[in-house]
HTML snippet that shows the backbone in 3Dmol.js (N, CA, C, O; Angstrom):
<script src="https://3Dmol.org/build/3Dmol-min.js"></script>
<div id="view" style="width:600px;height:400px;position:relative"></div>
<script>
const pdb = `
ATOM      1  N   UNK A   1      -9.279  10.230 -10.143  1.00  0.00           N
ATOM      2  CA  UNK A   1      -8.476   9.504  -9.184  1.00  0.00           C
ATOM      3  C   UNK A   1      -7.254   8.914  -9.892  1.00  0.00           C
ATOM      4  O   UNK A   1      -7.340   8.516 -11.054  1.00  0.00           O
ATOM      5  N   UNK A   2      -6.241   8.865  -9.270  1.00  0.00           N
ATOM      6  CA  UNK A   2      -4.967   8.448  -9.642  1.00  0.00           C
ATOM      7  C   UNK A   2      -5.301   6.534  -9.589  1.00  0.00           C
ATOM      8  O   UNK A   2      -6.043   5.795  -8.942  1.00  0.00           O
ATOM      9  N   UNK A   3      -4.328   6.380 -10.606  1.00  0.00           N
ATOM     10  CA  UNK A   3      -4.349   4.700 -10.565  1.00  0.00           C
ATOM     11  C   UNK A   3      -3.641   3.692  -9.597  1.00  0.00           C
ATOM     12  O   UNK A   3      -3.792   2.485  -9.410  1.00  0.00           O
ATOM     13  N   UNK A   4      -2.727   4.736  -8.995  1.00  0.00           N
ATOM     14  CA  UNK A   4      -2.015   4.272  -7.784  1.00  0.00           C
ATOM     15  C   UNK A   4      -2.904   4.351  -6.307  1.00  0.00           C
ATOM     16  O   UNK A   4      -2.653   3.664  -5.317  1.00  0.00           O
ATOM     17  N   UNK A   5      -4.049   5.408  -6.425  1.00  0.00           N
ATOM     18  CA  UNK A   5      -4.783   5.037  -5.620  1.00  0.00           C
ATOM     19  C   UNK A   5      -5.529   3.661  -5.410  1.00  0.00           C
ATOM     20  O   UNK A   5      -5.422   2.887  -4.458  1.00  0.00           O
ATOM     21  N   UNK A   6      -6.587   3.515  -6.944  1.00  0.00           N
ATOM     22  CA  UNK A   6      -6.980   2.115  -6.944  1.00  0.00           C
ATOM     23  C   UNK A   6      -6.048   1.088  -6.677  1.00  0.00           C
ATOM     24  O   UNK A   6      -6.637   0.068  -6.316  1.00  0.00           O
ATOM     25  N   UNK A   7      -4.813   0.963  -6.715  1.00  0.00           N
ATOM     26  CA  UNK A   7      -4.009   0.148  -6.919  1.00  0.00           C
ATOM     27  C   UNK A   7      -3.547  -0.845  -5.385  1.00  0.00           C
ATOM     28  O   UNK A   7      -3.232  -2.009  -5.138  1.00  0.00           O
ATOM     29  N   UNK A   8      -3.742   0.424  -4.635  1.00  0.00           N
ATOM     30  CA  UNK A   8      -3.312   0.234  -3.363  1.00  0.00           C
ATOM     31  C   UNK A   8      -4.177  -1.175  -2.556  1.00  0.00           C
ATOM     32  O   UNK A   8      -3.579  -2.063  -1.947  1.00  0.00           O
ATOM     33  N   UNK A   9      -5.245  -1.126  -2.679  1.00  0.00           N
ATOM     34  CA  UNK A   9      -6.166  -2.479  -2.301  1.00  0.00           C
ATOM     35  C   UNK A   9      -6.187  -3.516  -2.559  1.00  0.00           C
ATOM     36  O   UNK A   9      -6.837  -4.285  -1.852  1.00  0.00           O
ATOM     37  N   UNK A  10      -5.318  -4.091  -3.949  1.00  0.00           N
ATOM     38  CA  UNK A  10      -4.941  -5.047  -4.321  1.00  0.00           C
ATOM     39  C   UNK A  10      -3.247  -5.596  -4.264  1.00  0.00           C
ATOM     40  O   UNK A  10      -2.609  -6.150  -5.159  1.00  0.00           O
ATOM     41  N   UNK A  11      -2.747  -5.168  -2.689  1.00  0.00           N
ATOM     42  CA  UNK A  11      -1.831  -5.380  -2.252  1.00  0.00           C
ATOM     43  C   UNK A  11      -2.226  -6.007  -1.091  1.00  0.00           C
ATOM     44  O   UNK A  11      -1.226  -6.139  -0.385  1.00  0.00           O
ATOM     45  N   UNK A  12      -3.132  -6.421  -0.599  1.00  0.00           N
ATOM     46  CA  UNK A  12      -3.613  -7.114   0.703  1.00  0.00           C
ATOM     47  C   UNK A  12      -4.354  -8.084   0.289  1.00  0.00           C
ATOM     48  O   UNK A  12      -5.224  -8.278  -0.560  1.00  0.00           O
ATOM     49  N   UNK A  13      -3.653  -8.797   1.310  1.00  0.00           N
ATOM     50  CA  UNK A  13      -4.687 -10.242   1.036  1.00  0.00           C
ATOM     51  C   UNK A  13      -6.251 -10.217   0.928  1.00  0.00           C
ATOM     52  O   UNK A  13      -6.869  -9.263   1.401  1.00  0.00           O
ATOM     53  N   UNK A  14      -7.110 -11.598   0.108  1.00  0.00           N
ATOM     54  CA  UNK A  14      -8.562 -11.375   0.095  1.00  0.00           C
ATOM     55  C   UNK A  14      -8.953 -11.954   1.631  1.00  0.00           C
ATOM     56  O   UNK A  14      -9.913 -11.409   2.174  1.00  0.00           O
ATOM     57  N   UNK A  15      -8.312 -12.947   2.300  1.00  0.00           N
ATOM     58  CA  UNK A  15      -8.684 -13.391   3.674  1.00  0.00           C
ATOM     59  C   UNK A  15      -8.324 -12.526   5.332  1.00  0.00           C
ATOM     60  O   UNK A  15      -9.047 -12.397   6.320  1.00  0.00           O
ATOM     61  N   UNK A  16      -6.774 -12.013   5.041  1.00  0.00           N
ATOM     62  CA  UNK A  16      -6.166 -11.835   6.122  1.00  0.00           C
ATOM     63  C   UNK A  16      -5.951 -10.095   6.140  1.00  0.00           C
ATOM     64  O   UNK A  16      -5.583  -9.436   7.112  1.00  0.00           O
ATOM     65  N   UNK A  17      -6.315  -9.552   4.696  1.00  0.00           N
ATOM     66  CA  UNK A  17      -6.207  -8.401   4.769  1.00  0.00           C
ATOM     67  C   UNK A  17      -4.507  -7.852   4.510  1.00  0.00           C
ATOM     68  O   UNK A  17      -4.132  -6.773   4.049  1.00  0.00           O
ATOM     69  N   UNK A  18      -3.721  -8.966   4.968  1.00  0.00           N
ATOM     70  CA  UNK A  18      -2.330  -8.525   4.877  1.00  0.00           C
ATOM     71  C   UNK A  18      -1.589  -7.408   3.973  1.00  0.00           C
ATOM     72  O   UNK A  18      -2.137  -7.088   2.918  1.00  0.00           O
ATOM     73  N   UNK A  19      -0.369  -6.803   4.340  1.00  0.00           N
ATOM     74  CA  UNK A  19      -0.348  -6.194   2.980  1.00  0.00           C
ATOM     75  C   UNK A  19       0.885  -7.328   2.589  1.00  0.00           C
ATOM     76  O   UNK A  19       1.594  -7.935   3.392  1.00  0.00           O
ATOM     77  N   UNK A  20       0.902  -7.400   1.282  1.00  0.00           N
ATOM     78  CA  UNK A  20       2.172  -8.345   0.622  1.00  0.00           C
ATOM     79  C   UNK A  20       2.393  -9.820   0.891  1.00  0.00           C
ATOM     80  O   UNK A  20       3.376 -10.429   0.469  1.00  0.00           O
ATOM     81  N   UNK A  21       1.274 -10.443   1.731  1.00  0.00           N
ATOM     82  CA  UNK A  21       1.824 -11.629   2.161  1.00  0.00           C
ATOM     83  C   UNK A  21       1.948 -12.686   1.261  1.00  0.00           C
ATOM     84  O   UNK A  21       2.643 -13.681   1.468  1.00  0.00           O
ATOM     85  N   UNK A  22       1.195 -12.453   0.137  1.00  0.00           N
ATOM     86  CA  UNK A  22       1.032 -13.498  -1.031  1.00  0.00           C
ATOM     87  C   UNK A  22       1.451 -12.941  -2.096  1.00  0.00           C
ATOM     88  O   UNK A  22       1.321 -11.812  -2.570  1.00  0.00           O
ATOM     89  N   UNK A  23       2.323 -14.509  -2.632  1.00  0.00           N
ATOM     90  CA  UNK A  23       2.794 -13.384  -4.092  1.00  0.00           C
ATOM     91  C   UNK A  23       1.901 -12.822  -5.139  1.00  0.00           C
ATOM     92  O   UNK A  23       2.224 -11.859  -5.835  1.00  0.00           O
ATOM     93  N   UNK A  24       0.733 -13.470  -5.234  1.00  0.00           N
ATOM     94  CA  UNK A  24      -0.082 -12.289  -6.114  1.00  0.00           C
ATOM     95  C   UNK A  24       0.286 -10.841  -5.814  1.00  0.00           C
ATOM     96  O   UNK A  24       0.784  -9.957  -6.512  1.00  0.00           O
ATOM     97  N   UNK A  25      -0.278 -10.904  -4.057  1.00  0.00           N
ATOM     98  CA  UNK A  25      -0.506  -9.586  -3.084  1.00  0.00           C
ATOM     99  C   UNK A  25       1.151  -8.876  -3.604  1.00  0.00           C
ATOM    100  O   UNK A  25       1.149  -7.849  -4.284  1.00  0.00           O
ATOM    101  N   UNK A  26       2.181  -9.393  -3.293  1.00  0.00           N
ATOM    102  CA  UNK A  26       3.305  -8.865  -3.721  1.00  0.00           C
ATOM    103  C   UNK A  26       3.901  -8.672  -5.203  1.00  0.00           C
ATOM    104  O   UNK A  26       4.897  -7.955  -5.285  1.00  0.00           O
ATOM    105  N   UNK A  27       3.552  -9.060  -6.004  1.00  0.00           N
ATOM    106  CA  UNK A  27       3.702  -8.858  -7.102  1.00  0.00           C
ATOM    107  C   UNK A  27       2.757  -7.139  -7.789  1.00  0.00           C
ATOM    108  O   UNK A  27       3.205  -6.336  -8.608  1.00  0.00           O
ATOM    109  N   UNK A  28       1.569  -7.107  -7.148  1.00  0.00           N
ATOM    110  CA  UNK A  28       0.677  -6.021  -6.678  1.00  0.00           C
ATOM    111  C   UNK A  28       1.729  -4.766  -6.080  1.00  0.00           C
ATOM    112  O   UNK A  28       1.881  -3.651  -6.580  1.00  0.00           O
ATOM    113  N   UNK A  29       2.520  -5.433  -4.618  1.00  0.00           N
ATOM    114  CA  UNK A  29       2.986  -3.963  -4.225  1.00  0.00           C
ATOM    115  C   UNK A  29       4.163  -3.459  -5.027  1.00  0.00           C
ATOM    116  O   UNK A  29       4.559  -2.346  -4.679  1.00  0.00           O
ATOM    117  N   UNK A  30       4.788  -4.017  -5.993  1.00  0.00           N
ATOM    118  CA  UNK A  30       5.886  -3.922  -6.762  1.00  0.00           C
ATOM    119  C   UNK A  30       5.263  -3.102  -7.894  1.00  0.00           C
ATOM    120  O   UNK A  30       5.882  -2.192  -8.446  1.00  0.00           O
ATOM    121  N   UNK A  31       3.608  -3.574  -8.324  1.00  0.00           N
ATOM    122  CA  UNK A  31       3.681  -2.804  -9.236  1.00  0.00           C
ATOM    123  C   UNK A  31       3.106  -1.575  -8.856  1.00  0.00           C
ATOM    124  O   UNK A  31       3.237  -0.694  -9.705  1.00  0.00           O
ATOM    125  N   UNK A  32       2.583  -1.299  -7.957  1.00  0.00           N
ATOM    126  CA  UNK A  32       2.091   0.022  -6.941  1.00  0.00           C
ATOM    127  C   UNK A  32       3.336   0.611  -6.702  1.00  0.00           C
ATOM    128  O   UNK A  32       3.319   1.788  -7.060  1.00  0.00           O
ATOM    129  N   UNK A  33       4.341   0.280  -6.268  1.00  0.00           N
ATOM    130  CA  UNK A  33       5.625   0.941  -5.872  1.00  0.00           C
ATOM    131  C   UNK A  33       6.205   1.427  -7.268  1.00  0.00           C
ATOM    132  O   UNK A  33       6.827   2.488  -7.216  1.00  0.00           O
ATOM    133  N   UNK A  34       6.077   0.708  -8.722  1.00  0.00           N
ATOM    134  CA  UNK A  34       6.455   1.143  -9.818  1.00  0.00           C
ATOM    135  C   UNK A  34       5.667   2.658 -10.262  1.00  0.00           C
ATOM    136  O   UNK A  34       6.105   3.687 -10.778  1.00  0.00           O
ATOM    137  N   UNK A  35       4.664   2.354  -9.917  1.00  0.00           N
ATOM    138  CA  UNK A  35       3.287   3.248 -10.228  1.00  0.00           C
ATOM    139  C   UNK A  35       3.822   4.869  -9.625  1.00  0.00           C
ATOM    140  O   UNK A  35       3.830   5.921 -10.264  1.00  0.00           O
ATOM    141  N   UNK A  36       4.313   4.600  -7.960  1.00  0.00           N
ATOM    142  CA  UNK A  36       4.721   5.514  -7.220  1.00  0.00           C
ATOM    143  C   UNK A  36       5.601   6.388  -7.450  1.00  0.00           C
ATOM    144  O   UNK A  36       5.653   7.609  -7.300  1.00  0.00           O
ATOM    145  N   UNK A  37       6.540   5.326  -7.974  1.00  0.00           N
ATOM    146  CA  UNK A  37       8.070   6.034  -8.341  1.00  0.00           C
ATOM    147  C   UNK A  37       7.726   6.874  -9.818  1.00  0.00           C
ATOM    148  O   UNK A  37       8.547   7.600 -10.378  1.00  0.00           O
ATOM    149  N   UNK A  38       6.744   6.688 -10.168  1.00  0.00           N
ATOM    150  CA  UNK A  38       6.903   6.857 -11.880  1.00  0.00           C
ATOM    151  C   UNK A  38       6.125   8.522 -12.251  1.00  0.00           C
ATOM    152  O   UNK A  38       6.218   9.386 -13.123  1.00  0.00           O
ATOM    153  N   UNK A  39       5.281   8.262 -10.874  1.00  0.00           N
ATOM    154  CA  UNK A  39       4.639   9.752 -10.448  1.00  0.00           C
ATOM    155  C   UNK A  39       4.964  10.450  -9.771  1.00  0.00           C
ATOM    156  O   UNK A  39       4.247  11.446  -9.685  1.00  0.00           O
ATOM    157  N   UNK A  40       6.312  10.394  -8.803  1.00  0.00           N
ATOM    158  CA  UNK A  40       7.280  11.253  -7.817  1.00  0.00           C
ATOM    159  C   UNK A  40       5.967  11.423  -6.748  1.00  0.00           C
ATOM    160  O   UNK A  40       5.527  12.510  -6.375  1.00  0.00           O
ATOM    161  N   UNK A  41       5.448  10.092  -6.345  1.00  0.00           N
ATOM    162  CA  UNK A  41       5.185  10.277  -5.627  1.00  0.00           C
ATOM    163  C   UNK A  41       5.770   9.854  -3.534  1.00  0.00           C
ATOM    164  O   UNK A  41       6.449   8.944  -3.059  1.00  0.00           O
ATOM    165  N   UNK A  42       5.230  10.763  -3.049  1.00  0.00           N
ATOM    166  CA  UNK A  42       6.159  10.964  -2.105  1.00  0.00           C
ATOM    167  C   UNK A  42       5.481  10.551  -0.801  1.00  0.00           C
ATOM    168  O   UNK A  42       4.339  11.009  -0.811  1.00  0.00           O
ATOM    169  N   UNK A  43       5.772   9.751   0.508  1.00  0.00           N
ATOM    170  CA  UNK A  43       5.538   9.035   1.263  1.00  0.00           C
ATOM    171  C   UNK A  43       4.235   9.814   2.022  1.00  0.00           C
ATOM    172  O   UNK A  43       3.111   9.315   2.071  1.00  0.00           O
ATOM    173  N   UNK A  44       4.572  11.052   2.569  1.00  0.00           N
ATOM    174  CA  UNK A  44       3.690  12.412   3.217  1.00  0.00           C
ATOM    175  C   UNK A  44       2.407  11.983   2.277  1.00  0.00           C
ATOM    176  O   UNK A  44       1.410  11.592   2.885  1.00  0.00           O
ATOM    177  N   UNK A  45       2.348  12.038   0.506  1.00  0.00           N
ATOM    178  CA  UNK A  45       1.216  12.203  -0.299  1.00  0.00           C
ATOM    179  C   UNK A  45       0.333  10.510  -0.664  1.00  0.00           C
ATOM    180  O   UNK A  45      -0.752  10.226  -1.170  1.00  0.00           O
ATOM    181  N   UNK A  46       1.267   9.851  -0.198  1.00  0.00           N
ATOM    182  CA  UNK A  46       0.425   8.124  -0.188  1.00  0.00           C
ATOM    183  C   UNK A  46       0.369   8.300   1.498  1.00  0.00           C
ATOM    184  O   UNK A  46      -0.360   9.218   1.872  1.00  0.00           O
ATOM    185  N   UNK A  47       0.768   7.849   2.113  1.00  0.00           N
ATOM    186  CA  UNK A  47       0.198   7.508   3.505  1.00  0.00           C
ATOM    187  C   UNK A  47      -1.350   7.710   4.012  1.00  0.00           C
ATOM    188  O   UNK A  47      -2.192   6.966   4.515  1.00  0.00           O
ATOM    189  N   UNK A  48      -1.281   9.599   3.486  1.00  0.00           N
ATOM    190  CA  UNK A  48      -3.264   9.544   4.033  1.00  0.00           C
ATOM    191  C   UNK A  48      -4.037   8.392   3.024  1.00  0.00           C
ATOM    192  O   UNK A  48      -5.009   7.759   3.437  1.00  0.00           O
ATOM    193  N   UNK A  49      -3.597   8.245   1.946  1.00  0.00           N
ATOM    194  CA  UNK A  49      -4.449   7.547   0.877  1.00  0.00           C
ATOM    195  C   UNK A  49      -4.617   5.863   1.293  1.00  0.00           C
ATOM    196  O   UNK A  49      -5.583   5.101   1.329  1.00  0.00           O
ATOM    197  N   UNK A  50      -3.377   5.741   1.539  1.00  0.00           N
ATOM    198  CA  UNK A  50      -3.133   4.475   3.129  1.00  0.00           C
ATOM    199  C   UNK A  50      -4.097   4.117   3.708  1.00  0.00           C
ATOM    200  O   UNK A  50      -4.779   3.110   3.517  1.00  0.00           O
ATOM    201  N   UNK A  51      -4.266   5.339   4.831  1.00  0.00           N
ATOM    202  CA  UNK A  51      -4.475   5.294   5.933  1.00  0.00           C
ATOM    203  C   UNK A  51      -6.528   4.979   5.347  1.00  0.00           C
ATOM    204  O   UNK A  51      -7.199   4.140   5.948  1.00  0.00           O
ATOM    205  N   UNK A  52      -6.964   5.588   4.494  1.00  0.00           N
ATOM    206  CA  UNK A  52      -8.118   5.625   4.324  1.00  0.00           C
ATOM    207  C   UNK A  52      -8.523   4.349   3.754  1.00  0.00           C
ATOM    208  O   UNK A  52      -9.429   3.793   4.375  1.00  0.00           O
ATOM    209  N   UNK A  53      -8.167   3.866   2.928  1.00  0.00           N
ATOM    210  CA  UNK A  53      -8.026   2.633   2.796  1.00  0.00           C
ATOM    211  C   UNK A  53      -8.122   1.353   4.105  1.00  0.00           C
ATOM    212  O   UNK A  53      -9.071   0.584   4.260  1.00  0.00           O
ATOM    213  N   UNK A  54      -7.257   1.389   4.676  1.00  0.00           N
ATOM    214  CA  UNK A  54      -7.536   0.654   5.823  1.00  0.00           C
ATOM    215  C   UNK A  54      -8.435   0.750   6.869  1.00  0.00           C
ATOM    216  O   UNK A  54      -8.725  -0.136   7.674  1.00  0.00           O
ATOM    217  N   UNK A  55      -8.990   2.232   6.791  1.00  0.00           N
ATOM    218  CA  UNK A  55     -10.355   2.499   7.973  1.00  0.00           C
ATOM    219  C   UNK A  55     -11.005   1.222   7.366  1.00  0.00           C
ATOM    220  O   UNK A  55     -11.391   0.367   8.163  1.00  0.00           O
ATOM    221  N   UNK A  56     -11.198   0.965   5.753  1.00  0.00           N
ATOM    222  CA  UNK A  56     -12.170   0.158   5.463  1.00  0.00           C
ATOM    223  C   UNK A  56     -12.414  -0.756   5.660  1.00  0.00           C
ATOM    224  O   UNK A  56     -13.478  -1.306   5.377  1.00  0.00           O
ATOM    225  N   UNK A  57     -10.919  -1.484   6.558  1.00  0.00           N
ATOM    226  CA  UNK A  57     -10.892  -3.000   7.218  1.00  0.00           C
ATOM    227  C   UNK A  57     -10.347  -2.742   8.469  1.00  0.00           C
ATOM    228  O   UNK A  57      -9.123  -2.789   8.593  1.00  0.00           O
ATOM    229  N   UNK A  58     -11.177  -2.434   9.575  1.00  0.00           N
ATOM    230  CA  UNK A  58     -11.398  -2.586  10.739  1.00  0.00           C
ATOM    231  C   UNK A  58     -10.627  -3.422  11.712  1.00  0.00           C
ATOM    232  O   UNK A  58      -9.935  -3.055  12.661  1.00  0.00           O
ATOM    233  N   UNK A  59     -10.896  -4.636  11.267  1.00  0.00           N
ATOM    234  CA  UNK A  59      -9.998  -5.518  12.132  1.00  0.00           C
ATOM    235  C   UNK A  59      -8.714  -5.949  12.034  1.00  0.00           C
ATOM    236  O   UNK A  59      -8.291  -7.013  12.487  1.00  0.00           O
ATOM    237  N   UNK A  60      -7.882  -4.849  11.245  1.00  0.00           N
ATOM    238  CA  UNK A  60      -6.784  -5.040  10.959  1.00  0.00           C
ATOM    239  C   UNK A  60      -6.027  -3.970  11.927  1.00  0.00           C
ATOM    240  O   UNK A  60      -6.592  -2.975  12.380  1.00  0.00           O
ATOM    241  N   UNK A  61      -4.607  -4.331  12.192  1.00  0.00           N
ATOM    242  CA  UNK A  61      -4.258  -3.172  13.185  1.00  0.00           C
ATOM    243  C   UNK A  61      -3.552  -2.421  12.460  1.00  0.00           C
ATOM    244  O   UNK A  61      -2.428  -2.754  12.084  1.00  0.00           O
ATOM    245  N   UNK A  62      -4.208  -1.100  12.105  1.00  0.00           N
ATOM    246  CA  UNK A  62      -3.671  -0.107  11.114  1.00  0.00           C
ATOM    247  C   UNK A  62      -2.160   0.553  11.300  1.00  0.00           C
ATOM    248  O   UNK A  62      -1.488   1.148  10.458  1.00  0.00           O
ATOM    249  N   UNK A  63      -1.935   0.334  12.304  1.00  0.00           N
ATOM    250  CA  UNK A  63      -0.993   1.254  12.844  1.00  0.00           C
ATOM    251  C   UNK A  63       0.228  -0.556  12.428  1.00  0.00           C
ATOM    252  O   UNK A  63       1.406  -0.355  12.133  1.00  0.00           O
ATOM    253  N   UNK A  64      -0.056  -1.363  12.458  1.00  0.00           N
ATOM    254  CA  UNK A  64       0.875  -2.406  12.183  1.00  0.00           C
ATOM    255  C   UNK A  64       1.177  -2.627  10.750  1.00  0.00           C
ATOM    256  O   UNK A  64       2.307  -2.946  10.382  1.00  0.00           O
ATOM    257  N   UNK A  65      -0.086  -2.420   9.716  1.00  0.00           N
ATOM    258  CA  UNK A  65       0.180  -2.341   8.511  1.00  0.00           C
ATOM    259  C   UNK A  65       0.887  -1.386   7.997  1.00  0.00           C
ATOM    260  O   UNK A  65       1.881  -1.575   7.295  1.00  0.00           O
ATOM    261  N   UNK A  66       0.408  -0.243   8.324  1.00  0.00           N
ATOM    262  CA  UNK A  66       1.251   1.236   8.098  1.00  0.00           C
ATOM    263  C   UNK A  66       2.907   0.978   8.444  1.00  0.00           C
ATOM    264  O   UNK A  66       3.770   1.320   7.636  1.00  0.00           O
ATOM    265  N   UNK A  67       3.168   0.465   9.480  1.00  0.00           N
ATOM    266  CA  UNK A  67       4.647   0.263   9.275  1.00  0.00           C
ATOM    267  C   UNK A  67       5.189  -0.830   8.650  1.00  0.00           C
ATOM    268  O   UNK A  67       6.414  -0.761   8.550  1.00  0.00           O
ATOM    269  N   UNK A  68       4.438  -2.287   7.981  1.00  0.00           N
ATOM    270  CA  UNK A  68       4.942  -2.670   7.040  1.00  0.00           C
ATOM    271  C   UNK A  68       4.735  -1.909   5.767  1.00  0.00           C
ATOM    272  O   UNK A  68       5.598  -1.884   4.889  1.00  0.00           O
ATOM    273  N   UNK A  69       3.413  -1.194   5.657  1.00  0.00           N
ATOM    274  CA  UNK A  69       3.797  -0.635   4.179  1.00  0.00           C
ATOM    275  C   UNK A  69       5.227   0.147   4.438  1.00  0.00           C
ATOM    276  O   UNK A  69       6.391  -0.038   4.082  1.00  0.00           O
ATOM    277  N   UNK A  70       4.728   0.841   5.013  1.00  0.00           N
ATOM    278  CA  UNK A  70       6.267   1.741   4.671  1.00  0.00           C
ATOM    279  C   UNK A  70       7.719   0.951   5.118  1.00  0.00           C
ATOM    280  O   UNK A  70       8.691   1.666   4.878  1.00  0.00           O
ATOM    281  N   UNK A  71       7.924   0.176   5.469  1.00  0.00           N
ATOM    282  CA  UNK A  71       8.819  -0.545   5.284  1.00  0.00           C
ATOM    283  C   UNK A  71       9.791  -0.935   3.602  1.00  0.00           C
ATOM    284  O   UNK A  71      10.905  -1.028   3.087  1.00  0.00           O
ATOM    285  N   UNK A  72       8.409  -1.032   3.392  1.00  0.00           N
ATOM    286  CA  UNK A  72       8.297  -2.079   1.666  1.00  0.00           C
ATOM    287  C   UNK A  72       8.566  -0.356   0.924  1.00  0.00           C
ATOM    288  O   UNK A  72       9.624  -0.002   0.405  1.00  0.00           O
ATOM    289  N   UNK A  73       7.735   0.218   1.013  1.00  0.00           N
ATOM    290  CA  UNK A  73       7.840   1.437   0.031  1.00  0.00           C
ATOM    291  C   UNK A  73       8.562   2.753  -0.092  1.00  0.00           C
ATOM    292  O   UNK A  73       9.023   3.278  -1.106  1.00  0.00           O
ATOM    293  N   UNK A  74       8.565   3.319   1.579  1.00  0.00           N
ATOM    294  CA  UNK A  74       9.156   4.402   1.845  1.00  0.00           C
ATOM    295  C   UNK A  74      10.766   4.741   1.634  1.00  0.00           C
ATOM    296  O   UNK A  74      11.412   5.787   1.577  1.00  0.00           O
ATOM    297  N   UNK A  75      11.006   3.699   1.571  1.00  0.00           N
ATOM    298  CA  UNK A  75      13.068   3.958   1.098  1.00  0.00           C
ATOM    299  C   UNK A  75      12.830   4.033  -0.256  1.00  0.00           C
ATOM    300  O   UNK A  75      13.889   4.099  -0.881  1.00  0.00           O
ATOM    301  N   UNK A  76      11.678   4.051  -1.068  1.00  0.00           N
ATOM    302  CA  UNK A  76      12.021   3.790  -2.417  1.00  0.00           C
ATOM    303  C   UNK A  76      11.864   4.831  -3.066  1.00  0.00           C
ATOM    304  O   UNK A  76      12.498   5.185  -4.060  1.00  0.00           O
ATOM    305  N   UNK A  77      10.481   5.701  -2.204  1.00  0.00           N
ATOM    306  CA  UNK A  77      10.221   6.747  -3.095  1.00  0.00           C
ATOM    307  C   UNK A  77      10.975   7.997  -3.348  1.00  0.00           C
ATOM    308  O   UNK A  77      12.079   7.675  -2.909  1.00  0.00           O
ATOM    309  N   UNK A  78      11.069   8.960  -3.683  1.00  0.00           N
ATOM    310  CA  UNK A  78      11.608  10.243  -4.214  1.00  0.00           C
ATOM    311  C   UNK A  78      11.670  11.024  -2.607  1.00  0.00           C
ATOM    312  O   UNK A  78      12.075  12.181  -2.498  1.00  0.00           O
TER     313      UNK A  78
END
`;
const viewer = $3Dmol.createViewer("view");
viewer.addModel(pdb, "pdb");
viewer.setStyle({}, {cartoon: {color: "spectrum"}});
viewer.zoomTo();
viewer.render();
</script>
């Protein structure tokens, strides 16, 4: 497994699930987004990895996180 996979879960909050809302949590997606860029990786090849990730928290509205992640990440990558 890639390290940018693990990486991805420790961009959301431990209470709210958020992605980035705390600067730990954000300091996390900066270095996940470093991680990204450094492997050409490309929005199409993180998103499913995303998306699976968040099945794992349910009560979050996936489809709302998914467009802040990519907000935060998708202009950045390759």
């Amino acid at each position: 497994m890639n390290d940018w996979k693990k990486a991805i879960g420790h961009c959301f909050g431990l209470n709210d699930r958020a992605f980035a809302e705390y600067p730990s949590d954000l300091n996390d997606a900066f270095d996940l987004l470093t991680q990204l860029r450094d492997k050409r990786v490309l929005w199409f090849e993180f998103e499913p990895e995303l998306r699976l990730h968040l099945k794992r928290m349910p009560k979050l509205d996936t489809e709302q996180q998914v467009r802040r992640v990519r907000t935060f990440i998708e202009p950045w990558l390759y």
